[in-house]
N, C-alpha and C positions, 0 to 999 in steps of 0.2 A: 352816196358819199360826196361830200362837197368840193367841186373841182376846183381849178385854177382860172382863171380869166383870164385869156389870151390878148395884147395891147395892139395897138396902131403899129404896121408894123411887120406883123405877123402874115405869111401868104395867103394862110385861109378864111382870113376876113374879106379878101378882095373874088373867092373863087364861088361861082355860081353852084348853089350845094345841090345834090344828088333826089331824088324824092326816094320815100322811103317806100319797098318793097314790100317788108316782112314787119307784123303786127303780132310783134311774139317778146318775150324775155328782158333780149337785149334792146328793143326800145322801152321796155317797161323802165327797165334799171337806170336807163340813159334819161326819163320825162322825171323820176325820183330824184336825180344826183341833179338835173337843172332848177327843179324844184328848191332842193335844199343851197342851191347854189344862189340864185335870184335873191332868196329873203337873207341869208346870212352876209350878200352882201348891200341890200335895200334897197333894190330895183325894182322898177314896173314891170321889165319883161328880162328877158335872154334867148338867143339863138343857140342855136346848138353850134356854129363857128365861131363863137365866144368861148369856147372851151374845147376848142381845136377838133367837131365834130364836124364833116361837111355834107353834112343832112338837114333836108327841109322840114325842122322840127324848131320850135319856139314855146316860151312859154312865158305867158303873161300875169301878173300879180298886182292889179289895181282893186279901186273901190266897188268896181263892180263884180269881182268876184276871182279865182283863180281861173286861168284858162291853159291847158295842154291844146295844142294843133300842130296836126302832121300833113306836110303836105298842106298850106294852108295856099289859098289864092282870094284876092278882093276882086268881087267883080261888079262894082260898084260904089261911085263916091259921087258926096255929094259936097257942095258948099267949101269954105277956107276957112283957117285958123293960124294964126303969128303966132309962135312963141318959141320959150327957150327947151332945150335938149340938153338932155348928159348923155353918157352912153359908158357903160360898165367896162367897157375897150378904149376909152377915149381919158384916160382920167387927169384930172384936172383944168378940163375945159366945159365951157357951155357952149350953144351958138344959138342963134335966133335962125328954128327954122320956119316954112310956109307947108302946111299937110293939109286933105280935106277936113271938114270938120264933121262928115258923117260915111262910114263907110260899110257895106254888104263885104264879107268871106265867109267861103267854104275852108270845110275842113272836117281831116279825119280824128276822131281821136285813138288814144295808146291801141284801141281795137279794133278798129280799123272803119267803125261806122260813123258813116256822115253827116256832120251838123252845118250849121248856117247859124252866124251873129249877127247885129247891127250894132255897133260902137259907134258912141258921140265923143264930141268933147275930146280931153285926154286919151279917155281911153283907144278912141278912135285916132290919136298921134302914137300911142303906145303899138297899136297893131302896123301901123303904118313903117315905122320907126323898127320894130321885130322883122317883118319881110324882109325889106330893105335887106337887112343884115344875109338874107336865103339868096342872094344876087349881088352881093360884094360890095351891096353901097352900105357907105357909113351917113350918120347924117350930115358928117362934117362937108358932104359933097353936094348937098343939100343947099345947108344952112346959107342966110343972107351974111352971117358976122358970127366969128369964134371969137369968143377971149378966153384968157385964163382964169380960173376962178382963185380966190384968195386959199392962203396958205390955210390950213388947220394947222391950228397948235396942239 
């Protein structure tokens, strides 16, 4: 079910979330609802603290494919990247942030067995940009410059 996305603001965007224990049910249902959460409202990823869960769970929705990770950690960057961020908790701002531009994480998925990525590019500011959020930073803490972005009509 499609949750709510919790704003700037909110305590459990700033609180370093929990790792997750149990690879049963109620994570299954919780990687579904963030799932259907991310695309319905056209995001590259979500934390599980975007929707007032403070668990080390994220989920990712770019060109290179869907990704669920539990418990994810980078251990691993390479190189830098400028540019701009939105962030589904942040809305109606951009900012110009600095991320690597290639990075190594681990990571459990919904069953608990362990995988390893390489993310470039975007993708690689997308995963960067998800963790963050697992340790209370937003990119806005980040970023070189926010601004507003224009109104929608």
């Amino acid at each position: 079910m499609r949750k709510f996305v919790v704003q700037t603001g909110e305590p459990v965007l700033r609180q370093r979330c929990e790792e997750v224990k149990s690879f049963n049910g109620e994570l299954a249902s919780l990687l579904d609802d963030m799932k259907e959460t991310v695309r319905a409202e056209q995001g590259a990823g979500l934390a599980a603290p975007q929707i007032g869960i403070a668990k080390r769970v994220v989920v990712i929705d770019v060109e290179e494919g869907y990704f669920e990770m539990v418990n994810p950690v980078i251990f691993s960057t390479k190189g830098e990247q400028t540019g701009p961020e939105g962030c589904l908790s942040v809305k109606g701002k951009q900012g110009t942030v600095t991320r690597p531009n290639k990075v190594k994480a681990e990571y459990r998925d919904r069953k608990g067995k362990k995988h390893k990525l390489t993310a470039e590019g975007f993708f690689a500011r997308a995963v960067c940009h998800e963790l963050d959020h697992l340790d209370g930073i937003l990119y806005t803490d980040k970023a070189i410059e926010v601004y507003d972005l224009p109104e929608e009509d």
